[in-house]
C-alpha positions in Angstrom: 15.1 -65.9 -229.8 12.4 -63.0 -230.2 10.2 -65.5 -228.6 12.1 -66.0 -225.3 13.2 -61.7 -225.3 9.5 -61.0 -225.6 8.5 -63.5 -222.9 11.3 -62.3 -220.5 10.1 -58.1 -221.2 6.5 -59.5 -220.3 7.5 -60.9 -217.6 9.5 -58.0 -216.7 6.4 -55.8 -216.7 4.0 -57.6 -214.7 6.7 -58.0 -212.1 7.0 -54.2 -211.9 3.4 -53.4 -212.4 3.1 -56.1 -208.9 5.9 -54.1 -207.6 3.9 -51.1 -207.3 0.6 -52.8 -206.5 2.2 -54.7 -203.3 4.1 -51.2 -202.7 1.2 -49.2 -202.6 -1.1 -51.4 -201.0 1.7 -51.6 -198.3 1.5 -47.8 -197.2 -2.2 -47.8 -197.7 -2.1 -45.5 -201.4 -5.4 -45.9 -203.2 -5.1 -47.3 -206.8 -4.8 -43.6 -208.9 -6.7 -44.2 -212.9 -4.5 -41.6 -214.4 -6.0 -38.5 -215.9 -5.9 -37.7 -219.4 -4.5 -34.1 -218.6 -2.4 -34.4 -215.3 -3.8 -31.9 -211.7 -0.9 -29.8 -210.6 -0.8 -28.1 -207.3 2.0 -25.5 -207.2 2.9 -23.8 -203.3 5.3 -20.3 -202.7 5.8 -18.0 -200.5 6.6 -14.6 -200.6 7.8 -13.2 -197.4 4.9 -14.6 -195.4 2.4 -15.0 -197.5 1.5 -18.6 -199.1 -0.1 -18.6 -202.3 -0.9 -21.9 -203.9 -2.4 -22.9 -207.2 -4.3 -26.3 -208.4 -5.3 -26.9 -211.9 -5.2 -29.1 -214.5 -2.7 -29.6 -217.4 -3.8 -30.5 -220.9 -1.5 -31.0 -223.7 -1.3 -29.3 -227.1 -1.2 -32.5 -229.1 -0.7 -30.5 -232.2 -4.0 -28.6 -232.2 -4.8 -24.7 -232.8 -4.9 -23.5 -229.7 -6.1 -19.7 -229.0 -8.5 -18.6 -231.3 -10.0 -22.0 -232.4 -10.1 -24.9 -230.2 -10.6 -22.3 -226.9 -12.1 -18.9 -228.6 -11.0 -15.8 -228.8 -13.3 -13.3 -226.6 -15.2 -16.8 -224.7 -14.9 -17.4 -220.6 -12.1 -20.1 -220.5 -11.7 -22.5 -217.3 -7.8 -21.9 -217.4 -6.9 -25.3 -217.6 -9.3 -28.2 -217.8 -11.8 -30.8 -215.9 -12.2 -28.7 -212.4 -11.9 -24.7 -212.3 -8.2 -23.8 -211.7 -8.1 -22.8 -208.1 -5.9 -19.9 -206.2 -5.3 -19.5 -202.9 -3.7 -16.6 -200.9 -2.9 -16.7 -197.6 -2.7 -12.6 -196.8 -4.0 -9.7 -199.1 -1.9 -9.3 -202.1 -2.3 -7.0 -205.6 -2.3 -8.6 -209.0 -1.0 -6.4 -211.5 -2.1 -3.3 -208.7 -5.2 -4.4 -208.3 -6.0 -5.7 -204.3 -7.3 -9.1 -203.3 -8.6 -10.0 -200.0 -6.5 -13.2 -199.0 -8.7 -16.4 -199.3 -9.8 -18.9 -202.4 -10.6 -18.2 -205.8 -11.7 -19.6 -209.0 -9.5 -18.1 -211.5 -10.7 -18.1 -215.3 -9.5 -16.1 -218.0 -10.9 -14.5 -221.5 -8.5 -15.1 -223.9 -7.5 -12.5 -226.8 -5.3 -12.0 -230.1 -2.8 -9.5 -227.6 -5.0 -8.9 -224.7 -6.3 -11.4 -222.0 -8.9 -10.7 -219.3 -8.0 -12.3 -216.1 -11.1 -13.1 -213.7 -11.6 -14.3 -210.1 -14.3 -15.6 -208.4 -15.6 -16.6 -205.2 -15.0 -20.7 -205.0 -17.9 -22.4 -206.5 -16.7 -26.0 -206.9 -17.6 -26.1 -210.5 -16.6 -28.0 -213.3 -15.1 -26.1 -215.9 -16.6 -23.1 -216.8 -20.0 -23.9 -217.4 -22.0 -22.1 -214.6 -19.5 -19.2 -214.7 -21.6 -15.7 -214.1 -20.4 -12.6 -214.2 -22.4 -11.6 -211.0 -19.9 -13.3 -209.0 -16.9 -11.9 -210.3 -14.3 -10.5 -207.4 -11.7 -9.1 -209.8 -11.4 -8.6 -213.7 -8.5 -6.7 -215.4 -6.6 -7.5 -218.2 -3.0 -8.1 -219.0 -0.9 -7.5 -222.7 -0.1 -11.5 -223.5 4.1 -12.1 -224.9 5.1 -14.3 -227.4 7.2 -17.5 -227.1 9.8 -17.6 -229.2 9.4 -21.5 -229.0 6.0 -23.6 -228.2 5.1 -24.8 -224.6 3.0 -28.5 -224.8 1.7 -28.7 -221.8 -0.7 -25.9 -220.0 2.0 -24.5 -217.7 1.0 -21.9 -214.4 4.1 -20.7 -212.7 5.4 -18.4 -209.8 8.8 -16.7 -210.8 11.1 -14.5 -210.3 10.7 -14.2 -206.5 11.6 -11.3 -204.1 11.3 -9.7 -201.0 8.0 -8.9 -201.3 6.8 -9.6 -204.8 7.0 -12.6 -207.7 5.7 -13.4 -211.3 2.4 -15.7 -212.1 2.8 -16.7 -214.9 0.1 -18.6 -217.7 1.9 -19.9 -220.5 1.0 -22.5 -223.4 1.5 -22.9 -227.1 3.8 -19.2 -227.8 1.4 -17.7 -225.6 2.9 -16.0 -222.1 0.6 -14.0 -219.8 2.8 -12.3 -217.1 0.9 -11.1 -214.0 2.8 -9.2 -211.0 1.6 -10.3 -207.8 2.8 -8.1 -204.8 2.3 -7.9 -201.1 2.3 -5.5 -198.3 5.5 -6.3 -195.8 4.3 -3.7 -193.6 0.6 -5.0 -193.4 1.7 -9.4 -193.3 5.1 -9.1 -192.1 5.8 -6.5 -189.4 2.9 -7.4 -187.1 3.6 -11.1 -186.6 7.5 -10.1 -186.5 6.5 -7.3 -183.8 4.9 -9.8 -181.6 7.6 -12.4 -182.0 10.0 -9.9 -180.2 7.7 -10.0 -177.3 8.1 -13.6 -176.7 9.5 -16.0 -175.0 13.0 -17.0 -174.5 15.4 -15.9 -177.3 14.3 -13.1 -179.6 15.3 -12.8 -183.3 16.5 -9.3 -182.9 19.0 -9.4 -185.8 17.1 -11.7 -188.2 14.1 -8.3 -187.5 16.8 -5.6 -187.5 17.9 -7.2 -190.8 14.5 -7.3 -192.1 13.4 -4.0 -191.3 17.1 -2.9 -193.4 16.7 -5.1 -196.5 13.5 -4.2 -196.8 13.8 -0.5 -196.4 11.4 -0.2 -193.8 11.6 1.7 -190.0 15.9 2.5 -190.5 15.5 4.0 -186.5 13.6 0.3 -185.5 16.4 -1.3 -187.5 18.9 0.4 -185.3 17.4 -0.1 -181.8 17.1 -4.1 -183.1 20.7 -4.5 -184.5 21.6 -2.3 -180.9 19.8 -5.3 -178.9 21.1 -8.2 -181.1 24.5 -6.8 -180.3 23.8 -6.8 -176.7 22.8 -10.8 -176.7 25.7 -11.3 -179.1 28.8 -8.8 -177.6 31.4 -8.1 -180.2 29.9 -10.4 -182.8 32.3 -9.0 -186.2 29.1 -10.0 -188.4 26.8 -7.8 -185.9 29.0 -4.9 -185.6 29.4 -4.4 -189.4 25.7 -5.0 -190.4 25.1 -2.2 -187.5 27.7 0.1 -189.3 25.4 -0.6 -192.7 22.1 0.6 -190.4 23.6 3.5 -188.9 24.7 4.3 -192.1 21.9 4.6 -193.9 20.4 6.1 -191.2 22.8 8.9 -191.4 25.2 8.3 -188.4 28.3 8.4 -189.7 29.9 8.4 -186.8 28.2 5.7 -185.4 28.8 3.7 -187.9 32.4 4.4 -188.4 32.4 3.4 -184.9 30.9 0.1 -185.1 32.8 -0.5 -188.6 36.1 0.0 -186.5 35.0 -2.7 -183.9 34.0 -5.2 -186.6 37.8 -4.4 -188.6 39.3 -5.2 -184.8 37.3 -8.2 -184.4 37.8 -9.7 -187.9 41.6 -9.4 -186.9 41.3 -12.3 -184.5 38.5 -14.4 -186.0 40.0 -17.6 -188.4 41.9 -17.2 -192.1 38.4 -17.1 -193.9 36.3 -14.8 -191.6 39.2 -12.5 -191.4 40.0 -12.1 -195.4 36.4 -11.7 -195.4 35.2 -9.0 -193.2 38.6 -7.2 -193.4 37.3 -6.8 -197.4 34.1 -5.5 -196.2 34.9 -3.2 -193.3 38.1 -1.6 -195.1 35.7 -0.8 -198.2 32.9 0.3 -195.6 35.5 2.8 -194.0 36.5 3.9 -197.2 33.0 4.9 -198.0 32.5 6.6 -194.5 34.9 8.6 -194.3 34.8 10.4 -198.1 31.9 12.6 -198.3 31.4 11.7 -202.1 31.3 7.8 -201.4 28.5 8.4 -198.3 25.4 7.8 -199.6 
């Protein structure tokens, strides 16, 4: 009875193992000899700027890590095989510290509390062995954190995501290294926003009035924008009360007890869910408006 189970799990397998064979020959996919420690390519944005990461991911396998197996105070290739690559689309700052956009070898200099964190103009290397220091772009260090539980596998990650900044973040064994990456709306957004209000056909005035306001940026631009939105979109209740938001900030009140009063009248006639909705929001807006301690 083993016998026949065995026989029928063999057979199993190499049916599979064809499956895949005939699949991938099928869409033309090369034959891949996996790698011992798997290549990674990771890809975000933040606002417009694309930053993307490719490394390799080796495993812990129970070994000492930092401090034995990859020394304390030694150039390490951040990863293994090929030198981890990084790749920014824009200027950003890591951890304050400015980087023309473009492609970099990233290493790192491991330390008991303290990393340093390197980049280099792309060499194509293989590990870390022809690293030199004259071709450093960027060195500062950063204070590691400990895990409170063990990572296995050689993790690089981009967290904790906003408007216009994010988290890299090295991690293995307990050890963390977080590394704030920033950008400059101003500088990578505004310009290619700018010029798409200058097109053709149908211009994103509110998605650009609503940039310019979340991101605390031009509060008069933001105006004029939500003002021309308004007049593609007449009496739009969403519109009007996002305008009363602006002129708000911007410090006309009346203004935007104005346009807060049109988007209450609106909301009146729009369906069940729309009206609970914006009813909420204007009535509490109006509130605000119109007691001096609840303006600002």
């Amino acid at each position: 009875m083993q016998q026949i189970a065995r026989t029928n799990w063999l057979y199993l397998v190499v049916i599979l193992f064809t499956s895949i064979q005939s699949s991938r020959a099928q869409n033309n996919e090369p034959f891949i000899i996996p790698r011992t420690n798997t290549q990674s390519t990771i890809k975000q944005n933040i606002a417009s700027t694309s930053i993307q990461i490719t490394y390799n991911r080796p495993n812990k396998r129970g070994r000492v890590l930092f401090g034995d197996l990859i020394p304390y105070g030694k150039i390490w290739r951040t990863g293994s095989e090929e030198a981890t690559k990084i790749y920014f689309s824009t200027p950003v700052k890591l951890a304050g510290h400015p980087v023309d956009s473009g492609t970099y070898e990233l290493f790192t200099i491991p330390g008991p509390a303290e990393w340093e964190i390197i980049l280099q103009a792309p060499s194509h290397q293989w590990g870390s062995y022809r690293y030199q220091m004259a071709n450093d772009v960027l060195r500062f260090k950063i204070q590691t954190t400990e895990l409170a539980e063990p990572v296995e596998t050689f993790t690089i990650s981009l967290d904790d995501i906003g408007p216009d900044h994010g988290m890299l973040h090295l991690t293995w064994d307990r050890v963390c290294l977080p590394i704030p990456i920033w950008v400059d709306l101003k500088m990578t957004v505004v310009p290619g926003l700018e010029q798409l209000l200058t097109s053709e056909g149908r211009r994103p005035y509110f998605q650009a009035a609503m940039f310019y306001y979340e991101n605390d940026l031009d509060i008069d631009r933001a105006a004029e924008l939500m003002a021309m939105a308004l007049d593609q979109n007449p009496g739009h209740l969403g519109m009007l009360y996002r305008q009363a938001l602006i002129l708000k900030r911007k410090g006309d009140l009346a203004g935007a007890i104005h346009s807060a009063e049109q988007s209450l009248a609106a909301a009146q006639k729009a369906d069940e869910e729309l009206q609970r909705e914006y009813i909420r929001l204007n009535t509490l807006l109006l509130e605000a408006l119109r007691d001096p301690a609840h303006r600002q």
